[in-house]
TIVO-2410 file (N, C-alpha, C; in nm, 3 decimals):
# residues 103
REC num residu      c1      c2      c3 atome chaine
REC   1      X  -1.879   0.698   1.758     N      A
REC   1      X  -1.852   0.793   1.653    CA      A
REC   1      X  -1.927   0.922   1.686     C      A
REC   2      X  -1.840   1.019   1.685     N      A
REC   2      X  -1.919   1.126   1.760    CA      A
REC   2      X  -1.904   1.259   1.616     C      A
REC   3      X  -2.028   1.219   1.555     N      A
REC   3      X  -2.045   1.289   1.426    CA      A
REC   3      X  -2.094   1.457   1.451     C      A
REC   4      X  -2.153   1.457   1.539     N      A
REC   4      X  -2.163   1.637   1.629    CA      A
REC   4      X  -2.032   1.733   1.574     C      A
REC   5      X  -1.942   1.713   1.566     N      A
REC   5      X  -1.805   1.765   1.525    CA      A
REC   5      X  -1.727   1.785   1.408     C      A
REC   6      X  -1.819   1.688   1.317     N      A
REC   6      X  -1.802   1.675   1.240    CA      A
REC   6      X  -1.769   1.561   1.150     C      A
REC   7      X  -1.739   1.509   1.015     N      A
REC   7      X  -1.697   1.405   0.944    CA      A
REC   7      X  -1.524   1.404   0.965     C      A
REC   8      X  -1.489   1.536   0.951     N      A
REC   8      X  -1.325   1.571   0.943    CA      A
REC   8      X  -1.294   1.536   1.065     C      A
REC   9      X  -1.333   1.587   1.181     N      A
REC   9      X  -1.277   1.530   1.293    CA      A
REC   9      X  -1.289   1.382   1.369     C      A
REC  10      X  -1.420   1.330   1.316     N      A
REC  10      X  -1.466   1.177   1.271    CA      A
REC  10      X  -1.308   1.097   1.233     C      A
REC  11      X  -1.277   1.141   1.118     N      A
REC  11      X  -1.174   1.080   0.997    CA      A
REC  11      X  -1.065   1.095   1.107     C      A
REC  12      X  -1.028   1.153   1.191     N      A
REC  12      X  -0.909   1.219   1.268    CA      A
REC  12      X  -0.874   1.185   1.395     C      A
REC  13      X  -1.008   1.127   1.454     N      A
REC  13      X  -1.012   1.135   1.636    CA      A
REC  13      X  -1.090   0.951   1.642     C      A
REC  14      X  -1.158   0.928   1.549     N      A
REC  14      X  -1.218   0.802   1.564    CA      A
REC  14      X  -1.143   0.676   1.521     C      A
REC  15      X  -1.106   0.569   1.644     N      A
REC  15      X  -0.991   0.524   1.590    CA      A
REC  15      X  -1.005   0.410   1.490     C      A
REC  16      X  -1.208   0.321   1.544     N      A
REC  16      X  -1.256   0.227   1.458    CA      A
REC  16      X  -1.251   0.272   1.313     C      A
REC  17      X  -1.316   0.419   1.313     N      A
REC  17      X  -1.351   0.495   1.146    CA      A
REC  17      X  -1.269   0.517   1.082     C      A
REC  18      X  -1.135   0.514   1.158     N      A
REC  18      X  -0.974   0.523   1.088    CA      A
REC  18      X  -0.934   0.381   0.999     C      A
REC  19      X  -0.974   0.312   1.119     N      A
REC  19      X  -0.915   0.155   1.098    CA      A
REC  19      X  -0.959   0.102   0.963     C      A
REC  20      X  -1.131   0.138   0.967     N      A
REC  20      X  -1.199   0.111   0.860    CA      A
REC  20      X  -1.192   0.159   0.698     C      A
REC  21      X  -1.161   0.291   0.717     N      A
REC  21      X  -1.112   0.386   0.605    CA      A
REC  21      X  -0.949   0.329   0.569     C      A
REC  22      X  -0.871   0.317   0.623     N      A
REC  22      X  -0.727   0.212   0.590    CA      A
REC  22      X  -0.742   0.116   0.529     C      A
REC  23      X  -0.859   0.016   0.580     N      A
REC  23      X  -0.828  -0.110   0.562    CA      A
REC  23      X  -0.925  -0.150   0.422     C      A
REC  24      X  -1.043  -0.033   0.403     N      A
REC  24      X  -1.118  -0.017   0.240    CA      A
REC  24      X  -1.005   0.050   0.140     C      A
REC  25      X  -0.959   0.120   0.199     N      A
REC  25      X  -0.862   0.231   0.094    CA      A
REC  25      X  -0.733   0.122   0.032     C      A
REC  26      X  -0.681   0.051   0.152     N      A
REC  26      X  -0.549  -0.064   0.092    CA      A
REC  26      X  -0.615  -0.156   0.007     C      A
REC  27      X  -0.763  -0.218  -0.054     N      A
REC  27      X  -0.790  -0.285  -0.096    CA      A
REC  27      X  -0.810  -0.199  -0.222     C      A
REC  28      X  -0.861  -0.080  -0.273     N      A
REC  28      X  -0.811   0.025  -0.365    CA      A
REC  28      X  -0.708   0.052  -0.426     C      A
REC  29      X  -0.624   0.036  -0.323     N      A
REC  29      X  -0.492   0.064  -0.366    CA      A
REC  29      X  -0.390  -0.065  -0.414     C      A
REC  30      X  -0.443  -0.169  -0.373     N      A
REC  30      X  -0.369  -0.291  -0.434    CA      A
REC  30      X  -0.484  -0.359  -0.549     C      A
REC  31      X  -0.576  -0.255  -0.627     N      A
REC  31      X  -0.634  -0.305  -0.750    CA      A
REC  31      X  -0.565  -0.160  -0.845     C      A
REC  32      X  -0.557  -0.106  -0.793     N      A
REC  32      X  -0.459  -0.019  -0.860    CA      A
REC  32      X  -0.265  -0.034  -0.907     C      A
REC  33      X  -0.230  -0.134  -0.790     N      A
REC  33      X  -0.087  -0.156  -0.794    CA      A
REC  33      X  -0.098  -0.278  -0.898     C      A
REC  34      X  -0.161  -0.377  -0.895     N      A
REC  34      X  -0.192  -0.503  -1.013    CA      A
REC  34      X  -0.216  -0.444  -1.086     C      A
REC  35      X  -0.320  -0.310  -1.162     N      A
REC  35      X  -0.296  -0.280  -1.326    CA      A
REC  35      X  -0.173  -0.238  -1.349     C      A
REC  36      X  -0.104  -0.124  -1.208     N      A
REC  36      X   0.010  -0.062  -1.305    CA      A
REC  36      X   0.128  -0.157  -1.291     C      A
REC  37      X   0.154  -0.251  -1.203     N      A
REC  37      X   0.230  -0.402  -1.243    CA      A
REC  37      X   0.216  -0.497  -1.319     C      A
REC  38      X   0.120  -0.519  -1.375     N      A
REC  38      X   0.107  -0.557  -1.518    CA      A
REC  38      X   0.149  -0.504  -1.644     C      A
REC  39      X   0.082  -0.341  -1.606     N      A
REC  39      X   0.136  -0.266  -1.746    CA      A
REC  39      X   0.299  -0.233  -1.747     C      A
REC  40      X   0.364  -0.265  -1.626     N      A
REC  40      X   0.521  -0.275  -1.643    CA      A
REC  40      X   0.562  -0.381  -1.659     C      A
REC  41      X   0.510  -0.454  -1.607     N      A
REC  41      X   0.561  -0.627  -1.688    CA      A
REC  41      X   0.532  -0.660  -1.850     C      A
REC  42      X   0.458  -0.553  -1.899     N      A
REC  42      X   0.503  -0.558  -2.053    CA      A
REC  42      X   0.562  -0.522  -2.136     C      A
REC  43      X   0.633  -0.437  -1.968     N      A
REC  43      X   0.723  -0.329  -2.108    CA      A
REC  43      X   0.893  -0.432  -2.081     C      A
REC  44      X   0.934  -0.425  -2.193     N      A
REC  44      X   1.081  -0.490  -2.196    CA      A
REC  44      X   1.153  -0.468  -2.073     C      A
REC  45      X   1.228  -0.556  -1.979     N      A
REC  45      X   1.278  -0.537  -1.887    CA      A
REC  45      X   1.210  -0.498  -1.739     C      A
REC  46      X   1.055  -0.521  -1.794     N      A
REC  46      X   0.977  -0.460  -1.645    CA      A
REC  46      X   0.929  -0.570  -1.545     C      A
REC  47      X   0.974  -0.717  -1.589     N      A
REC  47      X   0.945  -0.778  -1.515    CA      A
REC  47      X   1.002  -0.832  -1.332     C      A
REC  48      X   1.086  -0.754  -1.352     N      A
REC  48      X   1.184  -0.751  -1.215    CA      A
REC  48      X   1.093  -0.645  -1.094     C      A
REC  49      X   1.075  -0.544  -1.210     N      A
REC  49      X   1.000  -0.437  -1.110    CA      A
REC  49      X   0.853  -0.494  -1.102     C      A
REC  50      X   0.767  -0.556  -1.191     N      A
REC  50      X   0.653  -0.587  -1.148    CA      A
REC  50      X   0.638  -0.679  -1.011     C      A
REC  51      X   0.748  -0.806  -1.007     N      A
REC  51      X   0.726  -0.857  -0.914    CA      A
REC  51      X   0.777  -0.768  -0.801     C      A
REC  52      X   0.861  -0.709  -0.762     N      A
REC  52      X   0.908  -0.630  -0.676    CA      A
REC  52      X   0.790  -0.560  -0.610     C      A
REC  53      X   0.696  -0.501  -0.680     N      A
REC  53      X   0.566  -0.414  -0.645    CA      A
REC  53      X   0.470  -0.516  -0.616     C      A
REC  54      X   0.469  -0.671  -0.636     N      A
REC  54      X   0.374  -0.763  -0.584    CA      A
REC  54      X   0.401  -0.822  -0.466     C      A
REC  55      X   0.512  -0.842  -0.462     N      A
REC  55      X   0.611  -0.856  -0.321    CA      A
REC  55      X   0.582  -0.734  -0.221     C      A
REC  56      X   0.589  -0.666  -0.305     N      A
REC  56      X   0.587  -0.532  -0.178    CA      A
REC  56      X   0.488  -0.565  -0.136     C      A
REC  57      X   0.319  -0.485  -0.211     N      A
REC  57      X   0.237  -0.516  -0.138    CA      A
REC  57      X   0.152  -0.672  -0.077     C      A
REC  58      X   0.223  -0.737  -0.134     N      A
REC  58      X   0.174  -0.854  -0.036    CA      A
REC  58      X   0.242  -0.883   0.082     C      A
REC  59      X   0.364  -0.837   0.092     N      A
REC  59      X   0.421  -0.821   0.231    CA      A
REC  59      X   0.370  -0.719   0.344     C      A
REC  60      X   0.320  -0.624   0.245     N      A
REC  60      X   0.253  -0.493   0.295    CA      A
REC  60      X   0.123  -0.599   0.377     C      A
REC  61      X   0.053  -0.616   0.317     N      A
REC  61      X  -0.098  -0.699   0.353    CA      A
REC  61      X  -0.062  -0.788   0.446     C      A
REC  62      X   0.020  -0.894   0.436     N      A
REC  62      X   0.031  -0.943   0.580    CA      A
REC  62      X   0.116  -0.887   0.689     C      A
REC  63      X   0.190  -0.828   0.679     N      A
REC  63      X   0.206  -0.722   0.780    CA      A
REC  63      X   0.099  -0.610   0.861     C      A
REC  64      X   0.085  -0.567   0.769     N      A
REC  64      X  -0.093  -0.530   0.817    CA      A
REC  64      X  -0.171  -0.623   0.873     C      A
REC  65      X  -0.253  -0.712   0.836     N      A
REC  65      X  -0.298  -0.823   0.931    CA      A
REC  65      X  -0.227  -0.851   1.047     C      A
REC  66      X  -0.102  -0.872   1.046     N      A
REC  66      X  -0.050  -0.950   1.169    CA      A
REC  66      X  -0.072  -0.818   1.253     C      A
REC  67      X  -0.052  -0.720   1.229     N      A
REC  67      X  -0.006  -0.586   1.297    CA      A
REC  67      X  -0.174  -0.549   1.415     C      A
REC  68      X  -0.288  -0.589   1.342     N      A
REC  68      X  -0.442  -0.616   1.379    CA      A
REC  68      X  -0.373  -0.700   1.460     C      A
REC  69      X  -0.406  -0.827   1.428     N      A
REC  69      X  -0.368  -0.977   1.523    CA      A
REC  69      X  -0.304  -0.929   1.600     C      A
REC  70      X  -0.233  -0.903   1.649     N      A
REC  70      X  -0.102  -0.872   1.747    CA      A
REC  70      X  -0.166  -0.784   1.848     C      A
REC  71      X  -0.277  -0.691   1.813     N      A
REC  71      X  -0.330  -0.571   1.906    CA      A
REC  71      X  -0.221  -0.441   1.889     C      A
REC  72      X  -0.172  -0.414   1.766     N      A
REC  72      X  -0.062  -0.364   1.771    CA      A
REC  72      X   0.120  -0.318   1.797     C      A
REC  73      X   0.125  -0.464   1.760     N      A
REC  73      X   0.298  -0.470   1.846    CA      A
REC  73      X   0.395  -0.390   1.722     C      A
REC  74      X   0.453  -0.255   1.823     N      A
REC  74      X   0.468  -0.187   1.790    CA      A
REC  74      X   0.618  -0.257   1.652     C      A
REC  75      X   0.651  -0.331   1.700     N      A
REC  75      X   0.782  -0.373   1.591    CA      A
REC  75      X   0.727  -0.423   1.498     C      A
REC  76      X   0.564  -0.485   1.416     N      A
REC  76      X   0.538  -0.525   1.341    CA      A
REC  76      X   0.494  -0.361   1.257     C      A
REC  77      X   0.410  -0.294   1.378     N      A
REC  77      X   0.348  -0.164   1.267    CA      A
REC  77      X   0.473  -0.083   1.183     C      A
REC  78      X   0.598  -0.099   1.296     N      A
REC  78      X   0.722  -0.041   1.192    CA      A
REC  78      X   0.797  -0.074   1.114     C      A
REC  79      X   0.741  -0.222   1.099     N      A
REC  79      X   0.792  -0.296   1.013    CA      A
REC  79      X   0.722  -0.247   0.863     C      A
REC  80      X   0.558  -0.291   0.899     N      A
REC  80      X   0.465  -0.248   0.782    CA      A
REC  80      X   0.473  -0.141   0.711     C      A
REC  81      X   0.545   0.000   0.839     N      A
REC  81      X   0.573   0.120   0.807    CA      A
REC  81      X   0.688   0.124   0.670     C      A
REC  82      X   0.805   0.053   0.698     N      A
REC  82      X   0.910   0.027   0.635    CA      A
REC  82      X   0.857  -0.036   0.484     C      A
REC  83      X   0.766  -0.124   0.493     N      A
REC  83      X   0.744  -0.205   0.378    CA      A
REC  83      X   0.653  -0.134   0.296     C      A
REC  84      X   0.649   0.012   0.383     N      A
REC  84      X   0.548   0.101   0.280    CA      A
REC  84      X   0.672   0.170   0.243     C      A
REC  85      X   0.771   0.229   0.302     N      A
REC  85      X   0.868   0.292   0.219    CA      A
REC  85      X   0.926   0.245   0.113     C      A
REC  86      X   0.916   0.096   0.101     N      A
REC  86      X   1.022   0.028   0.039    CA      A
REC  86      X   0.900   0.066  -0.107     C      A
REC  87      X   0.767  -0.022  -0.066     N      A
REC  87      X   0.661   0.016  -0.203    CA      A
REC  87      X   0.694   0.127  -0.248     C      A
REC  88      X   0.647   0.236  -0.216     N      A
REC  88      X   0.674   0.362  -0.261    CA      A
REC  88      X   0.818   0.342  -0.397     C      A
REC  89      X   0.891   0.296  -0.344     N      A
REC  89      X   1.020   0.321  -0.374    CA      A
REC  89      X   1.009   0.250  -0.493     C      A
REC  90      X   0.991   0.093  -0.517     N      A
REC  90      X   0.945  -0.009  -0.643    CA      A
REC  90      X   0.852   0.081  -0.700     C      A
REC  91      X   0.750   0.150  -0.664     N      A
REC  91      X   0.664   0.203  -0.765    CA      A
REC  91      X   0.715   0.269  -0.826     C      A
REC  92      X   0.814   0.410  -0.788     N      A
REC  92      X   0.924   0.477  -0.895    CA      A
REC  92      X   0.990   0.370  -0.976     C      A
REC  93      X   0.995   0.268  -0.938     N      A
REC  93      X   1.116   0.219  -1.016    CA      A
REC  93      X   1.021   0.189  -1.146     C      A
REC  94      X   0.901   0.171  -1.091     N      A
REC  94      X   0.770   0.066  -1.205    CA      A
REC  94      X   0.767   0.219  -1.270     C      A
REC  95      X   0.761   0.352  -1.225     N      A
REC  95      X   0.691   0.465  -1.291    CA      A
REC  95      X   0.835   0.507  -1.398     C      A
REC  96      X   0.943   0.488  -1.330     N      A
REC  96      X   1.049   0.485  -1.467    CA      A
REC  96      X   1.053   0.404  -1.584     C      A
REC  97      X   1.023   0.289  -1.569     N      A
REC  97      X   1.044   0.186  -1.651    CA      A
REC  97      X   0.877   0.186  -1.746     C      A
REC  98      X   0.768   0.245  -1.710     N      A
REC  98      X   0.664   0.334  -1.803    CA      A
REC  98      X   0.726   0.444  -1.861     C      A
REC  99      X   0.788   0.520  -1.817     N      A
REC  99      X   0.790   0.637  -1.860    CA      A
REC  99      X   0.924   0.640  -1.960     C      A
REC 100      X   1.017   0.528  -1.974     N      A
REC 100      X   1.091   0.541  -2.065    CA      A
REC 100      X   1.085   0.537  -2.228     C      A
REC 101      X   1.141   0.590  -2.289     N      A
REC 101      X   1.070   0.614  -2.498    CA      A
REC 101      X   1.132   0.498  -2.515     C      A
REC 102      X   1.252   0.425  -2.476     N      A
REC 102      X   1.272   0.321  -2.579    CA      A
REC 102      X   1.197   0.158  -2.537     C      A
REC 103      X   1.072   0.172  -2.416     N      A
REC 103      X   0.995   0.084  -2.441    CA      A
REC 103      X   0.888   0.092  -2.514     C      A
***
C-alpha cells in the first residue's frame, strides 16, 4: 500500500485495499437491503418483491465468493456483474411498491 500518494489513489491503484473496501461495504449494503425488504414485505402485495431482493443479493454473495475462489474467472465476475443489474432493478421495484399511497 503505497500511502505517499495518497488515500484516493490508495482506494484506486491498490488492488488488496479495493478488495477489502468491496467486500466491508457489501456487508453494509446487505444490512441495509434486509430493512428495506422487510419494510416492503409489509406493505400489501410486497412480498414478491421482498423475496426477489433476498434472492438477488444472496445470489449476489455467492457469486462474489465463488468469483474470489476461482482467482477470478472472468464468466463468474460477469455473471455477479449481471446479478448486480438485476438487484438494482428489484430494488426499484421494492422502492415503487414503498412509495405507493394506496399502501
Amino acid at each position: 500500500m503505497d500511502w505517499s500518494r495518497g488515500v484516493a489513489h490508495s482506494l484506486a491503484n491498490d488492488p488488496y485495499l479495493i478488495h477489502f473496501v468491496h467486500r466491508w461495504w457489501a456487508w453494509i449494503a446487505v444490512a441495509a437491503l434486509v430493512i428495506f425488504a422487510r419494510r416492503i414485505r409489509a406493505r400489501p402485495g410486497g412480498r414478491p418483491a421482498s423475496v426477489a431482493i433476498h434472492s438477488a443479493f444472496g445470489a449476489q454473495i455467492v457469486l462474489g465468493i465463488l468469483t474470489v475462489l476461482t482467482g477470478v474467472a472472468i464468466w463468474l465476475a460477469a455473471l455477479h456483474q449481471a446479478v448486480g443489474a438485476v438487484l438494482v432493478a428489484v430494488c426499484a421495484w421494492g422502492a415503487h411498491i414503498l412509495g405507493r399511497r394506496d399502501a
